[in-house]
PDB file as gemmi writes it, atoms N, CA and C in Angstrom:
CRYST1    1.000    1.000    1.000  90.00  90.00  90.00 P 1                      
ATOM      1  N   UNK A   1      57.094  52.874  35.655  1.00  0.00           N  
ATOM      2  CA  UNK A   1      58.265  53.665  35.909  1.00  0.00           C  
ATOM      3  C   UNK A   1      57.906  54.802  36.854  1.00  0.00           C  
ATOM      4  N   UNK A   2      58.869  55.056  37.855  1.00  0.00           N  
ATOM      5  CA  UNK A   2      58.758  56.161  38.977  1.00  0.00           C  
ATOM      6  C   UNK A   2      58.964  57.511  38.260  1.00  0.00           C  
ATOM      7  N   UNK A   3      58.047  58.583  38.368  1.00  0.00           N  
ATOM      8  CA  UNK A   3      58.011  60.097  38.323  1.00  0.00           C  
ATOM      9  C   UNK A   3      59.372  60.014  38.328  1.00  0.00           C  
ATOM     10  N   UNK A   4      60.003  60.926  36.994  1.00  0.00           N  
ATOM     11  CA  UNK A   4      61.114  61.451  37.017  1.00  0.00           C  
ATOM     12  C   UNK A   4      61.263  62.980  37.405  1.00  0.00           C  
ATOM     13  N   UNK A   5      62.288  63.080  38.615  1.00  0.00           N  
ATOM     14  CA  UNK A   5      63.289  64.482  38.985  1.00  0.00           C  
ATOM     15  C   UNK A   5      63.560  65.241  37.759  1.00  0.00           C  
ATOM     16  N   UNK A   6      62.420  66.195  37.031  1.00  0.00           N  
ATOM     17  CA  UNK A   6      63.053  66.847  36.763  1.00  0.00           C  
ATOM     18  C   UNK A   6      64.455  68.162  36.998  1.00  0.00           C  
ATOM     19  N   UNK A   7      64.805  67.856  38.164  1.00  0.00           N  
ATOM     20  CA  UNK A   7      65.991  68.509  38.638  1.00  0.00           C  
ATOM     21  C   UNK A   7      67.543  67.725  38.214  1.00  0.00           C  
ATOM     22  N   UNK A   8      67.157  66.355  38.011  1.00  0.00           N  
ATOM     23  CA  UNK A   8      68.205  65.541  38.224  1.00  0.00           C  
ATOM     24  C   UNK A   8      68.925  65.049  36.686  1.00  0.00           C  
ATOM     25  N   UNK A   9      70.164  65.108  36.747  1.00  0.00           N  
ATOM     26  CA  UNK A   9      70.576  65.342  35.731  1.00  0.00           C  
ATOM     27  C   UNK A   9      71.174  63.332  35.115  1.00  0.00           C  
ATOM     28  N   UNK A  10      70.770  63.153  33.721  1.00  0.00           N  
ATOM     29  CA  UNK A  10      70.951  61.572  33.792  1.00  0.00           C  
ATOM     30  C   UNK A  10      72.424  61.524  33.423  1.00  0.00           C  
ATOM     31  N   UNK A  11      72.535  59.946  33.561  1.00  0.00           N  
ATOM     32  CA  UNK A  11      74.007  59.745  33.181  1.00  0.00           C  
ATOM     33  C   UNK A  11      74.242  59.557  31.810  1.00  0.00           C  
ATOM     34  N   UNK A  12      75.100  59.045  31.043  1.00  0.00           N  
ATOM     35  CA  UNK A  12      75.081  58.404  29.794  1.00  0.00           C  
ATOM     36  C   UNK A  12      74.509  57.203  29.931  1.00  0.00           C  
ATOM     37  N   UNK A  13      74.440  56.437  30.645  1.00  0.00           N  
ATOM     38  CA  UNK A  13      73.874  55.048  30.430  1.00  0.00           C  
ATOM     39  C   UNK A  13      72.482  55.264  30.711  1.00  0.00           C  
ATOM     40  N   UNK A  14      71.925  55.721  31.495  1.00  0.00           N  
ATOM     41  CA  UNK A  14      70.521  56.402  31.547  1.00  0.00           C  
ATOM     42  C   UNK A  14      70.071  56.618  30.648  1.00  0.00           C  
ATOM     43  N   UNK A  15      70.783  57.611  30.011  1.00  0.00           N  
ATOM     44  CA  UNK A  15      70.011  58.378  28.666  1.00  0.00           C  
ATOM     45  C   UNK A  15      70.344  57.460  27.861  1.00  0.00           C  
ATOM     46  N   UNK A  16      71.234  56.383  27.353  1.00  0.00           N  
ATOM     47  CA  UNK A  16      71.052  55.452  26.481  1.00  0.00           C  
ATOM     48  C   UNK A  16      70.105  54.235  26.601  1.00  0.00           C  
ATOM     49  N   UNK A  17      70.269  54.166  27.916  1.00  0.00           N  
ATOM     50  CA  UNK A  17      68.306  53.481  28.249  1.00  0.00           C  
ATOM     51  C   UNK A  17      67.031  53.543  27.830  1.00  0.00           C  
ATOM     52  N   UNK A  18      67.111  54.796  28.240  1.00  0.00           N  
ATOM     53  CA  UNK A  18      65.705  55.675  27.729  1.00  0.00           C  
ATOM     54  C   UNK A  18      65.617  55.736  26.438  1.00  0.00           C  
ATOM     55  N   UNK A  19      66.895  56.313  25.811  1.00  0.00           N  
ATOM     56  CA  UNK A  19      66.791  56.452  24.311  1.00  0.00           C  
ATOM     57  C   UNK A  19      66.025  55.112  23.752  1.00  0.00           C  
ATOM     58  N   UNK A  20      66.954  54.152  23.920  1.00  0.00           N  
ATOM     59  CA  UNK A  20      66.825  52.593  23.463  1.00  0.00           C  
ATOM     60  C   UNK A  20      65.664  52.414  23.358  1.00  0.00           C  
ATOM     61  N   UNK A  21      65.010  52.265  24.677  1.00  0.00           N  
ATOM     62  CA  UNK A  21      63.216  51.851  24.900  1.00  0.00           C  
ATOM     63  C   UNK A  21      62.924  53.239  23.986  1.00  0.00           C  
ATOM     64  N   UNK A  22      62.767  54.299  24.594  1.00  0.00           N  
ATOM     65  CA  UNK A  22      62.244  55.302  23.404  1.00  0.00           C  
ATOM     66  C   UNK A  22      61.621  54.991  22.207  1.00  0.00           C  
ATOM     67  N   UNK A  23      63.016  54.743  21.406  1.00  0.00           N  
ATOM     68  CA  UNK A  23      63.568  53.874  19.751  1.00  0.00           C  
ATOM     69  C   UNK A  23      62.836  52.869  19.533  1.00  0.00           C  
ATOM     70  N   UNK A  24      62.593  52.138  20.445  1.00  0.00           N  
ATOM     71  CA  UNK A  24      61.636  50.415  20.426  1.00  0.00           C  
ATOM     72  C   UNK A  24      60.097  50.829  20.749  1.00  0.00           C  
ATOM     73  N   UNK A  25      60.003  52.263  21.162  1.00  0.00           N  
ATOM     74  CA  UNK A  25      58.594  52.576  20.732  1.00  0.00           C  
ATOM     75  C   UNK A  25      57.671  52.157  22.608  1.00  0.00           C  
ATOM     76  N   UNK A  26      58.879  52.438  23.514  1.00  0.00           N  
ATOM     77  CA  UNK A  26      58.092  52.317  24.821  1.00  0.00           C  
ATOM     78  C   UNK A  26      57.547  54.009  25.330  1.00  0.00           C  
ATOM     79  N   UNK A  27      56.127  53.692  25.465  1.00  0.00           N  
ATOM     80  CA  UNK A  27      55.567  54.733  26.065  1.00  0.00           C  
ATOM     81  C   UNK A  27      55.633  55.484  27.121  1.00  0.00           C  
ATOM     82  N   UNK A  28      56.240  54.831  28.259  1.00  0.00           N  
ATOM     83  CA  UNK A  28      56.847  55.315  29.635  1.00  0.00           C  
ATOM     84  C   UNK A  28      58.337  55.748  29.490  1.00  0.00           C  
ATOM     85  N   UNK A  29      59.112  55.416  28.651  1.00  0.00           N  
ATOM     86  CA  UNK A  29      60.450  56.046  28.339  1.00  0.00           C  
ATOM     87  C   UNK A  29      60.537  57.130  27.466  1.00  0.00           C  
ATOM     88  N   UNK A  30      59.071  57.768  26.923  1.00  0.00           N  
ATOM     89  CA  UNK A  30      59.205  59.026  26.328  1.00  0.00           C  
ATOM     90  C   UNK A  30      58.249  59.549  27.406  1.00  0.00           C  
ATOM     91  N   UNK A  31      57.573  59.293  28.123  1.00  0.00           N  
ATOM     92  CA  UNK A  31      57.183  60.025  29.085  1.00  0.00           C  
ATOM     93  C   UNK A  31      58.370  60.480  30.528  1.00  0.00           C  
ATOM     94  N   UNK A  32      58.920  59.762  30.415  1.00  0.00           N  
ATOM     95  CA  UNK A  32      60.115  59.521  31.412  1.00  0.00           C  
ATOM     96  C   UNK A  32      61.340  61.486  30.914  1.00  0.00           C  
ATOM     97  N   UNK A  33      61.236  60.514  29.677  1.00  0.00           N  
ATOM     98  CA  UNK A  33      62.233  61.698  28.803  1.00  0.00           C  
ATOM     99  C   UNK A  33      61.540  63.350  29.041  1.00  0.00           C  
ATOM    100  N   UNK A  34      60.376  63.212  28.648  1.00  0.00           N  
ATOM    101  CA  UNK A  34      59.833  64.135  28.571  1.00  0.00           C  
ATOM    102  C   UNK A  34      59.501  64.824  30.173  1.00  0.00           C  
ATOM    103  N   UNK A  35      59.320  64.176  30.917  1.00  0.00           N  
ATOM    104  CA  UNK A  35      59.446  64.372  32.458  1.00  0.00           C  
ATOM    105  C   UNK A  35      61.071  65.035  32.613  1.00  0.00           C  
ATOM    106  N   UNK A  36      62.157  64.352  32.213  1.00  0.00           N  
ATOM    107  CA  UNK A  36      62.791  65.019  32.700  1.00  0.00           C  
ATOM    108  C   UNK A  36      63.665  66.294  31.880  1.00  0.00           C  
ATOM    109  N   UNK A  37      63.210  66.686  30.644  1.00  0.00           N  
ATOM    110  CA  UNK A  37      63.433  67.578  29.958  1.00  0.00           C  
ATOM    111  C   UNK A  37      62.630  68.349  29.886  1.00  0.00           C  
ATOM    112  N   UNK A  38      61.781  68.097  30.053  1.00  0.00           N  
ATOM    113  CA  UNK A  38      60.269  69.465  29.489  1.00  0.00           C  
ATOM    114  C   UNK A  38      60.354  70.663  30.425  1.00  0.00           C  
ATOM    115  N   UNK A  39      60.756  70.624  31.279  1.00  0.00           N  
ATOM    116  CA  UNK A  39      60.978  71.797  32.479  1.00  0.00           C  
ATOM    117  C   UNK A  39      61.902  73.215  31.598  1.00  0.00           C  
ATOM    118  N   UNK A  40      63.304  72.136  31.679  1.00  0.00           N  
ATOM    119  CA  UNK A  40      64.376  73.081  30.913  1.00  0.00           C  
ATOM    120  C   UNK A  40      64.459  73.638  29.532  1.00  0.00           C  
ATOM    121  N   UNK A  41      63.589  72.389  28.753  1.00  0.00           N  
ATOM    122  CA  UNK A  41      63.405  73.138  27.507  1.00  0.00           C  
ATOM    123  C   UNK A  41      62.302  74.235  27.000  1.00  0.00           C  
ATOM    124  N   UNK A  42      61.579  73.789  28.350  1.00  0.00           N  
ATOM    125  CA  UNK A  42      59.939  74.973  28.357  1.00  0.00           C  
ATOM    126  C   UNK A  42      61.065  76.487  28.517  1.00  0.00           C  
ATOM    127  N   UNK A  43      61.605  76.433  29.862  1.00  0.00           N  
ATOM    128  CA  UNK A  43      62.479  77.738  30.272  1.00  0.00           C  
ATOM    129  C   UNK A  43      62.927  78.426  28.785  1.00  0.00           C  
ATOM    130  N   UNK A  44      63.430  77.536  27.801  1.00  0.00           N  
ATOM    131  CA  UNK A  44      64.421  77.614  26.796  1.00  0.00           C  
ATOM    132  C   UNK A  44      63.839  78.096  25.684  1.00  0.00           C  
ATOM    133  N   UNK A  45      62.699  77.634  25.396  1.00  0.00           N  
ATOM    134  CA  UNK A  45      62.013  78.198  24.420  1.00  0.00           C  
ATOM    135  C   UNK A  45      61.117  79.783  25.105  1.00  0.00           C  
ATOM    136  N   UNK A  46      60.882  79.885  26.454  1.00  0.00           N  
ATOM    137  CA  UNK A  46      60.461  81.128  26.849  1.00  0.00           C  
ATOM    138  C   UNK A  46      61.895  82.077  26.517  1.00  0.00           C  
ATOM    139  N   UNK A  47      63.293  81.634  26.909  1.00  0.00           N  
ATOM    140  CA  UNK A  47      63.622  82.802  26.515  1.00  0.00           C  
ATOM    141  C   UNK A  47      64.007  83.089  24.865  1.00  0.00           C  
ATOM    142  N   UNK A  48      63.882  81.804  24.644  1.00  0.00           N  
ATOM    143  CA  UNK A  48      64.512  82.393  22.928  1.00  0.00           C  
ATOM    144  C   UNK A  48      63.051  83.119  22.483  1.00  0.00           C  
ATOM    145  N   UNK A  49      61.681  83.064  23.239  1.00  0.00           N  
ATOM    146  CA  UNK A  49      60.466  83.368  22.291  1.00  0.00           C  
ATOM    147  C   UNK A  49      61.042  85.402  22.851  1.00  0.00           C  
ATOM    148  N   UNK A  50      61.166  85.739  23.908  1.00  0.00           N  
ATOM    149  CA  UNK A  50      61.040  86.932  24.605  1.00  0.00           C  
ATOM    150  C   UNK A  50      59.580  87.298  24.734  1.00  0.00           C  
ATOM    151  N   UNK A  51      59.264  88.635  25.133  1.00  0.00           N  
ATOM    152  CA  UNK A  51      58.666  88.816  25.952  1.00  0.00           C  
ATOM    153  C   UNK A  51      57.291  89.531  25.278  1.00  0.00           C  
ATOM    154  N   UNK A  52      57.877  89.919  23.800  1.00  0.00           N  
ATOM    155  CA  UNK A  52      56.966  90.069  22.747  1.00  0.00           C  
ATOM    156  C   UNK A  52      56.056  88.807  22.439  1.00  0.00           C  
ATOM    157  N   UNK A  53      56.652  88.328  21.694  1.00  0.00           N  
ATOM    158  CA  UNK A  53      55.942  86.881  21.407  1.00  0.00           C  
ATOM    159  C   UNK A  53      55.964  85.928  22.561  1.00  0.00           C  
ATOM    160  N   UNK A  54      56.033  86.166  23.340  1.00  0.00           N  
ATOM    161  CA  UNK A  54      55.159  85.699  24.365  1.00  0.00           C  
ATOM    162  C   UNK A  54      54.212  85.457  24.605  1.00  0.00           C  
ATOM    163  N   UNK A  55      53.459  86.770  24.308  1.00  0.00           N  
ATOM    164  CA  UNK A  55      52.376  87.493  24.534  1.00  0.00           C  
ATOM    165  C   UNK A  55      51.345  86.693  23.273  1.00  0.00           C  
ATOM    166  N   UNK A  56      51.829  86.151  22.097  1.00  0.00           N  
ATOM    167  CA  UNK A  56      51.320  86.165  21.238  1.00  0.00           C  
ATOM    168  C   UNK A  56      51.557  84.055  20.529  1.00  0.00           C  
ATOM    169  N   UNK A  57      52.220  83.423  21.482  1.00  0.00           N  
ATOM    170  CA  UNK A  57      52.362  82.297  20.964  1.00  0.00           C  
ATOM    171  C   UNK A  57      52.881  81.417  22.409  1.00  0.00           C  
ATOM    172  N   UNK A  58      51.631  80.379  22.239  1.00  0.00           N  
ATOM    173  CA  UNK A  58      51.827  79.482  23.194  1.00  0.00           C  
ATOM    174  C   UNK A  58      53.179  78.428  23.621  1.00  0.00           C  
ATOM    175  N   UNK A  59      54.065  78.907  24.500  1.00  0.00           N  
ATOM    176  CA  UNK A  59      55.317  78.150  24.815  1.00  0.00           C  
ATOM    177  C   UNK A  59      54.777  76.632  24.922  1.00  0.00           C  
ATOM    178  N   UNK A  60      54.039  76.064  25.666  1.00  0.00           N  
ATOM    179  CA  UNK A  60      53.549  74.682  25.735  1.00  0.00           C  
ATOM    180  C   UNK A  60      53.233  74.090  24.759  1.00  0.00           C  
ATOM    181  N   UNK A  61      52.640  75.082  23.612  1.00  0.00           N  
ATOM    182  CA  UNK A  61      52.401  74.161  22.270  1.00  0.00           C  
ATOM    183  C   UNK A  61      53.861  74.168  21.968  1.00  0.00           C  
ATOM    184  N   UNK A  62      54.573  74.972  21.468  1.00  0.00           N  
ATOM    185  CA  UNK A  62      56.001  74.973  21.132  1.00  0.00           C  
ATOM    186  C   UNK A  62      56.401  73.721  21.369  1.00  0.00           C  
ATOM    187  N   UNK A  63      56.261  73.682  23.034  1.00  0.00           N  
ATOM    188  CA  UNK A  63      57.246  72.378  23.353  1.00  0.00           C  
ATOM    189  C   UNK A  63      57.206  70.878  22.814  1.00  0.00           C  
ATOM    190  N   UNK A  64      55.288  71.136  22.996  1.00  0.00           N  
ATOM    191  CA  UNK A  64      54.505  69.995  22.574  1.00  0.00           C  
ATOM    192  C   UNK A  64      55.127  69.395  20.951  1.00  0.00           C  
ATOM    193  N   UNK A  65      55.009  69.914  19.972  1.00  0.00           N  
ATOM    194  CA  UNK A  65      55.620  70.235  18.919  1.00  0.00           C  
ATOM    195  C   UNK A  65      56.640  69.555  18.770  1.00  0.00           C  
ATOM    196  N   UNK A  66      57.817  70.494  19.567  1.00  0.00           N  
ATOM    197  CA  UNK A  66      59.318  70.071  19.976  1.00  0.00           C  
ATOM    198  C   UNK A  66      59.884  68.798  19.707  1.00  0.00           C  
ATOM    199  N   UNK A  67      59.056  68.031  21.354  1.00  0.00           N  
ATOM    200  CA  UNK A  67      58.478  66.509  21.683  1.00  0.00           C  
ATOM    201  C   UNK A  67      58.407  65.849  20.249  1.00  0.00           C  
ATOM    202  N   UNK A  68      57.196  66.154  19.678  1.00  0.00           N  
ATOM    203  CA  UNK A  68      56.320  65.139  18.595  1.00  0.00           C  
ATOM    204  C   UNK A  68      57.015  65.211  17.647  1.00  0.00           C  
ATOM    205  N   UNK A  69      57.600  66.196  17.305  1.00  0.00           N  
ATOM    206  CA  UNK A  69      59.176  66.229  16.119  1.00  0.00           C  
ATOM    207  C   UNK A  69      60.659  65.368  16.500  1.00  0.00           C  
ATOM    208  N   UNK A  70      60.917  66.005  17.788  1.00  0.00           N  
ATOM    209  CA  UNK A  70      61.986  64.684  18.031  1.00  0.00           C  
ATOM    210  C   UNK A  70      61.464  63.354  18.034  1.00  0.00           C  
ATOM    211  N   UNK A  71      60.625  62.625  19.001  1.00  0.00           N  
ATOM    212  CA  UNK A  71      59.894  61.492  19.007  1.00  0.00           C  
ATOM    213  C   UNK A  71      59.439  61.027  17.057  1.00  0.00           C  
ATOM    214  N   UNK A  72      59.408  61.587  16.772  1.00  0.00           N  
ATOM    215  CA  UNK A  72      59.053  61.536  15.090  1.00  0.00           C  
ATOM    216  C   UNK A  72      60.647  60.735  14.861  1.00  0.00           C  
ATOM    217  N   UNK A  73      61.813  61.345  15.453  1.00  0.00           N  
ATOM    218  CA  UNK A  73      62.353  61.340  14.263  1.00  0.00           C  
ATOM    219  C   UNK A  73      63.848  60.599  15.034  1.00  0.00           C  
ATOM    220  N   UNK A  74      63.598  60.093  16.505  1.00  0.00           N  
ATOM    221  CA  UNK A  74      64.172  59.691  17.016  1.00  0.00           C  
ATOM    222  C   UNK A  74      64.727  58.474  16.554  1.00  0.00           C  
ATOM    223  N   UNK A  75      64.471  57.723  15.816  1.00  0.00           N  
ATOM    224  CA  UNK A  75      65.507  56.665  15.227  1.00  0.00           C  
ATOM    225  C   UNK A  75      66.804  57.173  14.539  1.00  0.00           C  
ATOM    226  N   UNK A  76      66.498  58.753  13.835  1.00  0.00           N  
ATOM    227  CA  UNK A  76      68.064  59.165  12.905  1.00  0.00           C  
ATOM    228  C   UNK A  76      68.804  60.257  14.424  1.00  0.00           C  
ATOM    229  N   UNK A  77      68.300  60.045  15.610  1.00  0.00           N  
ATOM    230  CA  UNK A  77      69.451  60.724  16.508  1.00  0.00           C  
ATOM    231  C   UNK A  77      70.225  59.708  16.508  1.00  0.00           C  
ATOM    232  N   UNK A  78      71.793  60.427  16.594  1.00  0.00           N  
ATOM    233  CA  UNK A  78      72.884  59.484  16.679  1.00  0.00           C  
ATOM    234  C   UNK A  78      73.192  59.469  18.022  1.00  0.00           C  
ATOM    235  N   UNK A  79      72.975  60.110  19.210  1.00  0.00           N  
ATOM    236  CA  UNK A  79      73.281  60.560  20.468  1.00  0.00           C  
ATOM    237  C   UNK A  79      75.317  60.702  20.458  1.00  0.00           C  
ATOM    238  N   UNK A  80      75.366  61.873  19.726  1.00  0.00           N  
ATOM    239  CA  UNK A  80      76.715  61.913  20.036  1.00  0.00           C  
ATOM    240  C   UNK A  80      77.285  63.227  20.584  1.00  0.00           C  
ATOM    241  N   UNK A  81      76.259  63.995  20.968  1.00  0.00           N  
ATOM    242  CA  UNK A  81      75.777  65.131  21.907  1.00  0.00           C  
ATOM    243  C   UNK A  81      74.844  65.307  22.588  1.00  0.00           C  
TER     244      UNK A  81                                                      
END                                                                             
């Protein structure tokens, strides 16, 4: 699978692609996912951490985390948001 744009925003059928393979346990469709989310959700967790704990807790582990908890648990997403 080609480097995903993290700039580029997917469609619904995209993201039900990815999900799918995801779900069936393909390794390039959570890398895919994670390519194209990890940007915005890194941003996301820097600002909910601020500027205190910043200082004091690694955003990349956070995300890492994030990842390995959804991917955990990605069979009970319903994708209806």
């Amino acid at each position: 699978m080609a480097r995903a744009d993290s700039n580029r925003s997917l469609s619904v059928a995209e993201s039900s692609t990815l999900l799918r393979q995801a779900r069936a346990g393909s390794n390039a469709a959570i890398g895919e996912l994670f390519e194209l989310c990890g940007e915005k959700l890194l941003a996301l967790i820097r600002i909910r951490l601020g500027t205190t704990l910043r200082r004091e807790v690694d955003s990349q582990d956070i995300l890492q985390q994030t990842f390995l908890k959804a991917f955990q648990k990605i069979d009970q997403f319903a994708g209806a948001d």
